[in-house]
N, C-alpha and C positions, 0 to 999 in steps of 0.2 A: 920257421916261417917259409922256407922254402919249398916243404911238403902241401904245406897248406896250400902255396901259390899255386903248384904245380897241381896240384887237386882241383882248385877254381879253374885253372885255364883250361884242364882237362873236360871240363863240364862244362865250357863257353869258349870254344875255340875260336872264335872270332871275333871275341873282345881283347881289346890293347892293354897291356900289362898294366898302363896308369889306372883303367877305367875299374880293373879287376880288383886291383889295392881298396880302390876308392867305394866298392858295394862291400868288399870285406869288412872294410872300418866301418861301416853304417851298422849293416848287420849286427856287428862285435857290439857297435854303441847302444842299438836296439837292445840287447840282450843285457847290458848294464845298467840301462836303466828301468826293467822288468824287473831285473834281481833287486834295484834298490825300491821301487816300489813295492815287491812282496816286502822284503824288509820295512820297511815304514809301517804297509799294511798289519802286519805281524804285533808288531809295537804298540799300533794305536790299537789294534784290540787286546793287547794285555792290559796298556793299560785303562782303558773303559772298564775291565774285569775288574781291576782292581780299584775303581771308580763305585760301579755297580756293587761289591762285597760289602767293600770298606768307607764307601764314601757320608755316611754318618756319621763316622768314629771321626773320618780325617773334619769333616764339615767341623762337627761338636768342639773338635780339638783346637781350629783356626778360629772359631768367631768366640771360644772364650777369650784367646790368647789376644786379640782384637779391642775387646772389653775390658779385662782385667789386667791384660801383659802382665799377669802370674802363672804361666804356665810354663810348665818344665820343657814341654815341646818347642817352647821360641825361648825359655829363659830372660821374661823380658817383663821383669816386675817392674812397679815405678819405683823409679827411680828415687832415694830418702837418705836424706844425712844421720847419722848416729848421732846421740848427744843433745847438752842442752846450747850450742852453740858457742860462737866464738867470741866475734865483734859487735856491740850496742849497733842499732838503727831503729829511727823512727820509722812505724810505717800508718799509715793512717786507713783504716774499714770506713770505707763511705759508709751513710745511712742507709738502709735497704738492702745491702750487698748479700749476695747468694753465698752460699760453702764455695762455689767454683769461684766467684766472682773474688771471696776470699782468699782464695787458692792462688788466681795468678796475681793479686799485688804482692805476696807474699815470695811468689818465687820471682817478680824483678827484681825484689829486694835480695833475693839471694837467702832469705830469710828460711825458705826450704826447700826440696831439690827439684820436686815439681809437683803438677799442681795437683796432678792423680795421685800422687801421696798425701796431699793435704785433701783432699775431697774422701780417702779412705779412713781418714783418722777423724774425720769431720762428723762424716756419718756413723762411726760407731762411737763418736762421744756421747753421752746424754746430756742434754741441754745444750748442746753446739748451735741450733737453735737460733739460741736467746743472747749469740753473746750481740755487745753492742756496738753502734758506730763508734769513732775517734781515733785518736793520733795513741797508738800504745811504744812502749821503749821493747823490744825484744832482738833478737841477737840473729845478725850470720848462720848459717850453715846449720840448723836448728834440725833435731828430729819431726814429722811433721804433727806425734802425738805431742811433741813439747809444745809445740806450736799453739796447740788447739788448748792446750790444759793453760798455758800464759795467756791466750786471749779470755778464757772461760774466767780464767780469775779478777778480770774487768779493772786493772792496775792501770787505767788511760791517765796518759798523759795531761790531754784533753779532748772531750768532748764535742763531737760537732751536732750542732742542731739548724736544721735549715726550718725557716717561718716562710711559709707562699704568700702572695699576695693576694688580699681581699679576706684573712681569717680575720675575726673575730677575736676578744682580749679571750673569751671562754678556749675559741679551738687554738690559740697561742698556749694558753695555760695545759690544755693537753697536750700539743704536742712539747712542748717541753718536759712535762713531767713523764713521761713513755720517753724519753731517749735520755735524759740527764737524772742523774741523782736527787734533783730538788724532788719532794713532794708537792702535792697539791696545796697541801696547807700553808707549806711556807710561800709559795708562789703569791696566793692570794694573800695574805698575811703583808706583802711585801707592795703588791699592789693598792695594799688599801693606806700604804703611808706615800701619797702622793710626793710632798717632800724628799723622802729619801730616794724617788725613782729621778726626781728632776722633773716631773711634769709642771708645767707653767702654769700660771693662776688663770689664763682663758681657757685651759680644760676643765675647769672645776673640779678636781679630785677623779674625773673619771677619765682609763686611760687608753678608751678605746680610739684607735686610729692614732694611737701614738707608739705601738711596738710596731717597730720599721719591719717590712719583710725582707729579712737576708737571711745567709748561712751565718752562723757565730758558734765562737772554738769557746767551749765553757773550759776553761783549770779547776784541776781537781781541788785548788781553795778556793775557789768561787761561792760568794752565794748569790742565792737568789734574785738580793736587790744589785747585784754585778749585772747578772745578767740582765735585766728589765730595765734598768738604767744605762746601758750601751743601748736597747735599742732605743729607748726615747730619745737621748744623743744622737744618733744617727739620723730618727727624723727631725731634727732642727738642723743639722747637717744639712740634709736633703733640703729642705724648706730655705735655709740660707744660700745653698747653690743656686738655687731659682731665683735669687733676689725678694723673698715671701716676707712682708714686714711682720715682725712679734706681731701686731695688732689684729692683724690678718690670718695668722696659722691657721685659728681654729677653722673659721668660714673654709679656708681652701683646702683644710685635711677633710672636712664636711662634704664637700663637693667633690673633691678627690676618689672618696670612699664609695659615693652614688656612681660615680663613673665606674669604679675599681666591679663594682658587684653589678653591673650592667654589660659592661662590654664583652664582648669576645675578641673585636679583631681590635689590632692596633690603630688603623685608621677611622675606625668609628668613636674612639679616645675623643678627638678634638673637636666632630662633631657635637658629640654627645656633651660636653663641657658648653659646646657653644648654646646647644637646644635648651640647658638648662638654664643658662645665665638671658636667654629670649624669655623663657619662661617666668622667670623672677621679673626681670626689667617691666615685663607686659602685667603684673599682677596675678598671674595664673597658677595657680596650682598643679606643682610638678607633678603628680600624678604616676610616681615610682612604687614600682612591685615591692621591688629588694628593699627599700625602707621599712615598710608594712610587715614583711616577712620577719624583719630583724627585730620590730618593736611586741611583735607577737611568740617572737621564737621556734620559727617554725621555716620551711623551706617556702622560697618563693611560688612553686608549680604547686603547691596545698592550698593557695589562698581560694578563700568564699566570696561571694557577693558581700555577705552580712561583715567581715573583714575589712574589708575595700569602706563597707558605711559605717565603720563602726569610730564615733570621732572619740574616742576615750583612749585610745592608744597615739597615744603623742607623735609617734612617728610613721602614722596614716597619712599620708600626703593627697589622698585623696577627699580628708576631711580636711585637713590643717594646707595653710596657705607659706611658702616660705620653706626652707631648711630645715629636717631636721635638728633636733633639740641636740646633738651630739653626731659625729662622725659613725661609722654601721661598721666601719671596718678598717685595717690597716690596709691604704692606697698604697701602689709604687712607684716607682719615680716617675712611670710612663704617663700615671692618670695624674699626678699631682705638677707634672710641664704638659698636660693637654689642658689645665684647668689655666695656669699662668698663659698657656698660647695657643687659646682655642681658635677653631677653624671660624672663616669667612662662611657668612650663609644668615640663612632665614626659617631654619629650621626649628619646628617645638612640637615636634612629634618624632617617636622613633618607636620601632616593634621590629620584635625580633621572628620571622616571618616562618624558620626554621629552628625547632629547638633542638635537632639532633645538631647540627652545624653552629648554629649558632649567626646564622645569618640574619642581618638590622636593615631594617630601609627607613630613613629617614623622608620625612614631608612638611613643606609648610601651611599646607591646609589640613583643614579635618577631613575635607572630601578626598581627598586622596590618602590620607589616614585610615581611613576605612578602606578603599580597596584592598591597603595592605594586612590590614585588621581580618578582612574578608579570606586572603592569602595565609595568614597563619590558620582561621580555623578550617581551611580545605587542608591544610598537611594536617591539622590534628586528628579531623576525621579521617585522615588517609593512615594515623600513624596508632590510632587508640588502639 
């Protein structure tokens, strides 16, 4: 240091020793931070070289390891138990459930280690597919092919099938038989012994708008007339929570059902109950689609003019005055407490103005009926 000093002061004789230290240290630091930027420099273009050579190999190498986490480069398979497990647990496959959708009830259960092991043994099963909703018994800590080969063997505990609101005995009878073991045959077999289902002597033998729409957990000793007989139960259930007299079921499962296969939103429910029961009171002919629809078999948006005139189908309500001859569908509790506590108004007309929404405008004139009549067919021409 002291050569140095003596060097500097030599070259600036008339700078003060502090001042001389003080461009030396500058300098010194100038020069250390040049070295560390070539170095950095240096660095980032090896490694861009080695970006530029190899960076396909390294890419290919990370986004399978990403995908699969089978790759020896991260060693990071999914993660799977050995074995056919340890400890019983129920788990239950909702209806519609995907292979993933399968994968993570499975691994809250602990039933397998995770859900990317169950999604790889999912898809290389054949028919993994097809297996079915319900409550199955399978075990802790499972391999995730044990997994897949226990549910494929369809050993359910029990069966869940959910019924929406507004089907028909026909699309009850399918979806039933597409998610549970009954057949078709015995379904209808089982329907047609009114007795054994419990339907009451004001349905007449027919049991439409008497299978309640809910979920129901079928046992694997269940038959047919189990199932179809809980749901008739359950709508006299329903029908007794609303204070519905015996006398009365039918008419309000009947009007129920017009509602049920009319409405879209909830608040058009009590309405729509109320326009009907104006309707009736006044002598007038409800003048419903979905009745016509349902006595011809066919979808409401297909009806004709010649349909609408055609009075040989009993449940033309544009011929015929009054209720349908039978309920069209099974209602749900919404339509069948908007029929027991319809809304205040003067309403007997309703059109639904939007059919992709499902938007309703009620009126108590015809003249204002038609504007809105006018409204639905500017969107159909705006929509055909």
């Amino acid at each position: 240091m002291t050569d140095l000093f003596e060097h500097s002061t030599a070259q600036r004789p008339t700078a003060p020793p502090s001042r001389v230290r003080s461009a030396a240290s500058k300098r010194a630091a100038r020069k250390r931070r040049r070295r560390r930027q070539q170095r950095t420099a240096v660095i980032m273009v090896v490694l861009l070289g080695l970006l530029g050579a190899g960076g396909v190999f390294f890419w290919d190498r990370l986004s399978g390891s990403l995908s699969g986490f089978d790759l020896a480069l991260f060693n990071s398979a999914p993660e799977d138990y050995e074995g056919s497990g340890t400890d019983p647990v129920q788990v239950v496959i909702p209806e519609g459930a995907t292979g993933s959708q399968m994968g993570q009830v499975l691994a809250e259960a602990d039933v397998v280690a995770s859900v990317g092991a169950f999604n790889e043994a999912f898809e290389s099963a054949p028919g993994a597919a097809g297996i079915q909703p319900g409550t199955y018994e399978l075990y802790t800590q499972m391999s995730a092919a044990n997994a897949v080969d226990a549910l494929l063997a369809n050993e359910k505990i029990e069966t869940e099938v959910t019924i929406p609101e507004g089907y028909t005995v026909e699309q009850v009878v399918d979806r039933v038989a597409s998610v549970t073991e009954f057949s078709r045959e015995e379904l209808e077999e089982a329907l047609a012994d009114p007795k054994a289902i419990g339907l009451p002597k004001s349905a007449d033998g027919n049991p439409e708008g008497w299978l309640f729409p809910k979920t129901y957990n079928v046992q694997p000793d269940d038959e047919a007339v189990d199932l179809l007989s809980t749901m008739v139960d359950q709508t006299k259930a329903e029908l007794d929570s609303l204070g519905v007299d015996d006398g009365d079921r039918q008419e309000v499962l009947t009007k129920a059902s017009l509602i049920e296969r009319e409405a879209k939103f909830e608040p058009d429910r009590p309405k729509m109950a109320r326009a009907i029961q104006n309707r009736l009171d006044r002598g007038m002919i409800l003048q419903i689609d979905a009745a016509v629809a349902y006595g011809l078999g066919k979808s409401g948006t297909e009806l004709t003019r010649a349909d609408l005139d055609d009075p040989d189908n009993p449940y033309n309500l544009y011929a015929h005055v009054g209720l349908p001859p039978t309920p069209i569908a099974s209602p749900g509790a919404s339509s069948i407490e908007a029929v027991m506590n319809p809304a205040d108004g003067d309403w007997i007309f309703w059109v639904a103005v939007n059919l992709e929404t499902g938007e309703t405008k009620f009126s108590e004139t015809n003249e204002q009926h038609n504007i809105y009549r006018q409204e639905l067919e500017e969107w159909m021409a705006e929509n055909s």
